[in-house]
C-alpha positions in Angstrom: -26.0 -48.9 -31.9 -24.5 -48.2 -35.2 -22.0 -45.3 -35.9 -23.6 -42.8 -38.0 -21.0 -41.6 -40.4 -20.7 -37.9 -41.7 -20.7 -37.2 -45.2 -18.3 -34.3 -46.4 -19.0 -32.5 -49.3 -15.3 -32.7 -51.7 -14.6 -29.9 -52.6 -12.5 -28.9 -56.0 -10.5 -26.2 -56.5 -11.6 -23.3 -59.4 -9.4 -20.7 -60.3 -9.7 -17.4 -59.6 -9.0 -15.4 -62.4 -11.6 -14.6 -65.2 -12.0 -13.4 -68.7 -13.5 -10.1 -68.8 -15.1 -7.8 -71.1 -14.4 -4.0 -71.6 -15.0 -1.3 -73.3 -12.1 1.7 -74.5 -12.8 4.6 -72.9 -11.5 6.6 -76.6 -13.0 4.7 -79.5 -15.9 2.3 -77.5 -14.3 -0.7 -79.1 -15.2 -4.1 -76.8 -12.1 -6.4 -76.1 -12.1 -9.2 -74.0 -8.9 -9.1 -71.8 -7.8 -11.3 -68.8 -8.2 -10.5 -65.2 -4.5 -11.8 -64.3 -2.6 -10.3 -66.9 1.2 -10.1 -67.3 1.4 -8.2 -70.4 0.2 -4.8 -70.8 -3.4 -4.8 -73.0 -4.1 -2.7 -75.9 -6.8 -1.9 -77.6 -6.9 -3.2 -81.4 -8.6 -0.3 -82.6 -7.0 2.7 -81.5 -4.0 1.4 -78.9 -5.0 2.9 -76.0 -3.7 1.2 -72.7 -6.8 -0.8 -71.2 -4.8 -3.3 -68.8 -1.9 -2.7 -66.7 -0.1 -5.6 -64.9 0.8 -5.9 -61.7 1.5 -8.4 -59.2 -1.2 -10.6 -59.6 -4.3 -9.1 -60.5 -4.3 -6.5 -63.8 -5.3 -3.2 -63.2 -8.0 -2.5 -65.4 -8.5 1.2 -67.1 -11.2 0.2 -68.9 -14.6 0.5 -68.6 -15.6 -3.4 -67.3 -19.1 -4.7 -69.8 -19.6 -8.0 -67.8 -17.5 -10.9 -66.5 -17.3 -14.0 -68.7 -17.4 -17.4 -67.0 
């Protein structure tokens, strides 16, 4: 009888970090700011704080429109 062999699926790596899109909370300006950020984001319009860094993932203090791919 012949050896049936199993087929894997390969499997490739994909980062987790994204590019995402918020909105100010002040002057409803949209910014697209990213989700692993080490500098502190501002907005362009009126400078308000909308990402903080941290360790690894930013802490966002915006308002979050939709996740870009």
């Amino acid at each position: 009888m012949p050896r049936k062999r199993k087929l894997y699926k390969i499997l490739t790596p994909e980062p987790r970090s994204k590019f995402i899109k918020v909105r100010c909370p002040t002057c409803k300006n949209e910014q697209i700011v990213f989700s692993h950020a080490t500098y502190p984001a501002t907005c362009l319009m009126c400078g308000t704080k909308l990402v903080e860094p941290t360790g690894g993932k930013a802490k966002i203090l915006a308002e979050i429109v939709r996740i870009l791919e």
